[in-house]
C-alpha positions in Angstrom: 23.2 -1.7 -40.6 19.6 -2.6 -39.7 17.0 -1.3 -42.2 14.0 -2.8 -40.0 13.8 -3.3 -36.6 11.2 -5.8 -36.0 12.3 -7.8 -32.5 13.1 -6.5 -28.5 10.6 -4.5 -27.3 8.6 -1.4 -28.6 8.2 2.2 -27.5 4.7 1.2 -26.4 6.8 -1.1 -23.8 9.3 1.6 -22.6 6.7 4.6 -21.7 7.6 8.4 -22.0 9.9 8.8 -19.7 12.1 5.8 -20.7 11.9 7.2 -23.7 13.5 10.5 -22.9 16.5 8.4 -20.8 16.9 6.4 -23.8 17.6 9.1 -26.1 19.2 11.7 -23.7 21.6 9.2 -22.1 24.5 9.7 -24.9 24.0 13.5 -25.3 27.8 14.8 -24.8 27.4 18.1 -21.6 29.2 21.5 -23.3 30.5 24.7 -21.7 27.9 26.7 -23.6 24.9 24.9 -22.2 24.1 25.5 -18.5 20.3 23.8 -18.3 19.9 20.5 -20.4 17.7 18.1 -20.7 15.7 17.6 -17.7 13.9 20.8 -16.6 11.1 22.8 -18.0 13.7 24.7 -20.3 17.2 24.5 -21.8 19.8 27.2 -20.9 22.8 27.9 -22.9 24.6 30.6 -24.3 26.2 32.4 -27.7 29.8 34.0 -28.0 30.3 37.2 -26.8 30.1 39.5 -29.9 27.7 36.7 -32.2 24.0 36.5 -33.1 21.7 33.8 -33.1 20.9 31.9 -36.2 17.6 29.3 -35.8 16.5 26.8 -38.5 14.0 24.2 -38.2 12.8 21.2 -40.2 10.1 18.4 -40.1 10.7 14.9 -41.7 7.4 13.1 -42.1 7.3 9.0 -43.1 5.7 8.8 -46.5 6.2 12.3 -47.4 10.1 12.8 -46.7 11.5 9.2 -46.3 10.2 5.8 -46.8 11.5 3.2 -44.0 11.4 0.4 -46.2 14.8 1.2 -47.1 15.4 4.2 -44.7 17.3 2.6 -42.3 17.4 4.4 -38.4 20.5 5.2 -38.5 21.5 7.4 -41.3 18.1 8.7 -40.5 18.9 10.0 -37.8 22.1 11.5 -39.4 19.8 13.0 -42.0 17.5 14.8 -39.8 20.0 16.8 -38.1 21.7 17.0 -41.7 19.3 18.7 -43.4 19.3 22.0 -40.3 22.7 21.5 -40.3 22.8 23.0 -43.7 20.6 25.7 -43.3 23.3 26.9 -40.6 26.0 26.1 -42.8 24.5 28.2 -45.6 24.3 31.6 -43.9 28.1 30.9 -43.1 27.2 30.0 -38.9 28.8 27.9 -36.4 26.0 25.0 -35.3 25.1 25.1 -31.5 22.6 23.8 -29.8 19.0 21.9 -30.7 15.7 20.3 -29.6 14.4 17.5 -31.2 10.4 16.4 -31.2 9.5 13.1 -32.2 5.6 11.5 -33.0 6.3 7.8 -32.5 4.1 5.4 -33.7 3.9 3.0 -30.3 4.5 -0.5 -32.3 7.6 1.7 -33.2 11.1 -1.1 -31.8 13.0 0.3 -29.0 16.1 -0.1 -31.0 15.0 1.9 -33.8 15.5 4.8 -31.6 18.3 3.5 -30.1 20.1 3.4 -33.7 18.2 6.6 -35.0 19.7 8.4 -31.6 23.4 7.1 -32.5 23.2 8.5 -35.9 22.5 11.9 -34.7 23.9 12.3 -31.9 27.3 11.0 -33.9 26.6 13.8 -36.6 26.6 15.8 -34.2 29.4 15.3 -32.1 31.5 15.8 -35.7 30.0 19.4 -35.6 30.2 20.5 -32.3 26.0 20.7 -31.9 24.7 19.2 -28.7 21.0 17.6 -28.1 19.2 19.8 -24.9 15.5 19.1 -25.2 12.7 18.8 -27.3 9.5 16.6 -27.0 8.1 13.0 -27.5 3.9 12.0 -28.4 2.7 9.1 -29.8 1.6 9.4 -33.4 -1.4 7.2 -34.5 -0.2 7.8 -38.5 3.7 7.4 -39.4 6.7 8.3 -37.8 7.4 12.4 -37.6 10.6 14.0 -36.5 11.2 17.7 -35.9 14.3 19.4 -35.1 15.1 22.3 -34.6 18.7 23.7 -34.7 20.5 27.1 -33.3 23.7 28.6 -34.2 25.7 31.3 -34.1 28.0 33.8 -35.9 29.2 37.8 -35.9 26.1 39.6 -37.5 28.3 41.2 -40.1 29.3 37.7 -41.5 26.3 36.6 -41.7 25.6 35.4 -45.7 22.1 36.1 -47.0 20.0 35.3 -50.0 20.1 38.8 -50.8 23.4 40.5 -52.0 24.1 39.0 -55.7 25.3 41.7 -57.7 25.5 41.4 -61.5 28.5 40.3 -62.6 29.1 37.8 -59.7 30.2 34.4 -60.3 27.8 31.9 -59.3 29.8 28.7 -57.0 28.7 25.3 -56.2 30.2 22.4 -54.0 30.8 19.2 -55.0 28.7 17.7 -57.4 25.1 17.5 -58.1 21.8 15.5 -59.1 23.6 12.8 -57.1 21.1 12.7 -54.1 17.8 12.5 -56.6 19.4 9.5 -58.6 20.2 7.9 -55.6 16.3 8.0 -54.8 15.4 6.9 -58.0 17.6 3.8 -57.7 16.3 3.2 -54.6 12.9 3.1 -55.9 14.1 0.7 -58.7 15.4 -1.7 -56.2 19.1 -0.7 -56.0 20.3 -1.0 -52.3 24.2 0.5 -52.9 26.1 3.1 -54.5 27.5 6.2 -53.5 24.7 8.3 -55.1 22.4 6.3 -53.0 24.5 7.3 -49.9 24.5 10.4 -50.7 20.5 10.7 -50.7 20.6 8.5 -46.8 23.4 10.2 -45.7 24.2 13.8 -47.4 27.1 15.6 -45.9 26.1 19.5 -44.6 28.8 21.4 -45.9 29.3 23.6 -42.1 33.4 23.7 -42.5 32.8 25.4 -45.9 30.0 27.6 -44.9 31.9 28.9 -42.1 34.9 29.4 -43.9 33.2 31.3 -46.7 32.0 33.7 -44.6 34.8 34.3 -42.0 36.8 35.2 -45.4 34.0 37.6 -46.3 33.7 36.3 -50.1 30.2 35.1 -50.5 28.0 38.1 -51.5 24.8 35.5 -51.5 24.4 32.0 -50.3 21.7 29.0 -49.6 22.0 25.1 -49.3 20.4 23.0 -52.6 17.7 21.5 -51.1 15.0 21.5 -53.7 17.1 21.6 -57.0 19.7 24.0 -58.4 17.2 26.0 -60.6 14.5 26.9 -57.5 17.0 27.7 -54.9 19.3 30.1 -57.2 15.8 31.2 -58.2 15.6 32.3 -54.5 18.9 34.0 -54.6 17.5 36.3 -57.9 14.5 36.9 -55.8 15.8 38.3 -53.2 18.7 40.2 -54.7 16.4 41.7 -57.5 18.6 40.4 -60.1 19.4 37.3 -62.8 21.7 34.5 -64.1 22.8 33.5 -66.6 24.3 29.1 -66.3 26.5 27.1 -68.4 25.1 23.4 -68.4 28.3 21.6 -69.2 29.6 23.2 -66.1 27.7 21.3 -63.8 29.9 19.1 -61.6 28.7 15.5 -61.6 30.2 12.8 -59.9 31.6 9.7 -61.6 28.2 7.7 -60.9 26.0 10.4 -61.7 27.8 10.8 -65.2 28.5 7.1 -66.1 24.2 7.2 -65.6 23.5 9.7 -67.4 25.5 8.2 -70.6 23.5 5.4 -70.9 20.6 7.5 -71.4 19.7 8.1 -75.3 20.4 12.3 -74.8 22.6 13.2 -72.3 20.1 14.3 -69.0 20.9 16.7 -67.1 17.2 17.1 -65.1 18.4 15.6 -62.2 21.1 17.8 -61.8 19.5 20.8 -62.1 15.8 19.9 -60.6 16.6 17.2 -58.4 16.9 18.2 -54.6 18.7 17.3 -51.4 22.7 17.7 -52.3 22.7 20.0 -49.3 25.7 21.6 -51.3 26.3 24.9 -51.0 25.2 27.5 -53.6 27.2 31.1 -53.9 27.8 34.4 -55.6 31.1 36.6 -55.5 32.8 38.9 -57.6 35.0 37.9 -60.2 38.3 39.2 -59.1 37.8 36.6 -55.7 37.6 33.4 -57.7 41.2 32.8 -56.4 40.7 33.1 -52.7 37.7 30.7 -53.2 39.7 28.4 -55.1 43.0 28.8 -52.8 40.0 28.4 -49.9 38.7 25.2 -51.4 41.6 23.6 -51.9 43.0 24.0 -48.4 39.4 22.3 -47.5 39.7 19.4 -49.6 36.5 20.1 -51.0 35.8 20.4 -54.9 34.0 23.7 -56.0 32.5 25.0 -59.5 31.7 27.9 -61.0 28.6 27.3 -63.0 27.7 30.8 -64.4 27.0 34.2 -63.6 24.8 37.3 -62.5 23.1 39.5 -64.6 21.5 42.9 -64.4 18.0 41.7 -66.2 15.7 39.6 -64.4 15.3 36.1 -65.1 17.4 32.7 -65.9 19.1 31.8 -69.0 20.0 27.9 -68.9 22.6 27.7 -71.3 23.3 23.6 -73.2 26.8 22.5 -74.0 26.3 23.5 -77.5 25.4 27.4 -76.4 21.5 27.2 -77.1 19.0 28.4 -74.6 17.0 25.8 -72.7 13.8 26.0 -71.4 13.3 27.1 -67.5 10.2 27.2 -65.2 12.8 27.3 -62.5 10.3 25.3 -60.0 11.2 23.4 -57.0 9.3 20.8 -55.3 6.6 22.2 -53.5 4.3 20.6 -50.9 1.3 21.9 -52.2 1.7 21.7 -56.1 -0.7 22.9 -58.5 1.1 20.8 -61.0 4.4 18.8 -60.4 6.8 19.1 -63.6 10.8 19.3 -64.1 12.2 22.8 -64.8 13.0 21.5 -68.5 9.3 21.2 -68.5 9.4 17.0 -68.5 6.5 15.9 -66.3 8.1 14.5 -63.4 7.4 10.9 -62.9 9.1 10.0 -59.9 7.9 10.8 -55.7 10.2 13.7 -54.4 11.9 13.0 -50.9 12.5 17.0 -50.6 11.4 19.5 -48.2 10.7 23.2 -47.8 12.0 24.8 -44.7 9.8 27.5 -44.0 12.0 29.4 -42.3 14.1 29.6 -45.9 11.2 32.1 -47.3 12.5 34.8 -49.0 
């Protein structure tokens, strides 16, 4: 796979219109989309009896990834990823989306060429299909926008809102993965499946839908800034508070073989570190055998990490039963001060992003 792109010609070479062929000249035609990419607007339509769900994200070079060993196409997997999730987290089918790019013109044709084949293949396995967008030449970095719709019955819709105390809280697969995987990166590592994980994280859409088409989820959102802020979001919103076990996290093999090298076992990356795009749930105790019967028809490991309470607030509970520290911050574009939620300064760059549309 090609991290750089440095010979053929650039986008400065192919104009604004060839630019638009090259990337709409794969995009897949669907039933539901009557207009496509060509005219003033898309056209396309929902299923009879569903609403729409929109989500939209902006990835900007030096703020969410770094090309110098970004390569095109998992980056383009990962833009489309990242909405992907967002739809996948309030339990919706994906449909269609628009994507805008700011190019830089020195920018190789066949960056864009790979960056299109990683989307367009992520999005092909998901049924969502490409029908507009826009293209302007950026004088900075590289900027990508996308912006994703979907679709599901209004009452199955999952929420923020909705925890009740004495809920279970669920999580899929395993997590801190993605933020080691940036910090090898940043240390020179090039392979691994944590780092894989952080190029090329997996939207958890089967799960999401099947969550909510079995009407178990009482509250749900993707991890996209770290376990403690986005549950934070789900005690917002529900007016209520938890209460997590930290020897229930799930970590993967990698994660854990990393962590026991260190001189205390650390589990800030697991619970701070963003971008697992798992998915993050609530539901009453007496369903924690449909979602386990659910999960294992899936294939797809699930957790339960802790649960609601009536008082506000977060306990974080060690292996050993003491209280730990919690700030509950995420990463946030426009800190006042960056630290862990154990209160550690954090001394690494964050690749995470805030979707504003996720504001409780």
């Amino acid at each position: 796979m090609t991290l750089t792109c440095k010979h053929g010609p650039h986008i400065r070479d192919l104009g604004e219109f060839g630019l638009i062929n090259l990337i709409s000249r794969n995009v897949r035609s669907s039933p539901k989309v009557s207009v496509g990419i060509g005219d003033d607007a898309a056209a396309f339509t929902f299923q009879e009896g569903c609403v729409a769900l929109a989500t939209s994200d902006m990835l900007v070079e030096g703020v969410h990834f770094d090309l110098t060993f970004c390569d095109p196409f998992r980056l383009g997997r990962k833009s489309l990823a990242v909405n992907l999730s967002d739809i996948a987290a309030m339990g919706g089918a994906p449909g269609c989306f628009l994507l805008s790019l700011a190019i830089p013109e020195t920018l190789p044709v066949n960056f864009i060429e790979l960056f299109t084949a990683g989307m367009l293949g992520l999005a092909d396995e998901h049924g969502a299909v490409l029908v507009g967008g826009d293209t302007c030449a950026s004088r900075g970095g590289l900027v990508i926008s996308v912006t994703l719709y979907g679709e599901q019955k209004g009452e199955r819709i999952v929420q923020r809102r909705g925890a009740r105390p004495g809920d279970g809280i669920f999580v899929t697969g395993t997590l801190g993965d993605s933020a080691l995987g940036l910090e090898l990166l940043m240390n020179g590592h090039g392979e691994g499946s944590c780092i894989t994980r952080h190029l090329d994280p997996t939207p958890r859409v089967c799960e999401g839908m099947a969550l909510a088409e079995a009407g178990l989820p009482t509250a749900m959102i993707d991890i996209s800034d770290g376990l403690l802020a986005d549950l934070g979001h789900i005690l917002e919103c529900s007016r209520v508070g938890a209460r997590l076990h930290l020897e229930m996290i799930p970590l993967s093999r990698e994660f854990s073989a990393h962590v026991a090298s260190l001189p205390e076992r650390d589990y800030s990356l697991a619970i701070s570190g963003g971008e697992d795009y798992e998915l993050l749930f609530t539901a009453p105790p007496h369903k924690r055998d449909a979602i386990r019967s659910l999960f294992a028809k899936l294939g797809t490991p699930v957790t339960e990490i802790g649960e609601i309470t009536e008082n506000s607030g977060m306990s974080l509970l060690s292996p050993e039963g003491k209280p730990i520290a919690s700030d509950r911050k995420g990463f946030d574009h426009f800190p006042l001060r960056q630290q862990l939620h154990t209160g550690t300064p954090s001394q690494r760059p964050r690749a995470c992003h805030e979707n504003l549309s996720k504001k409780g």
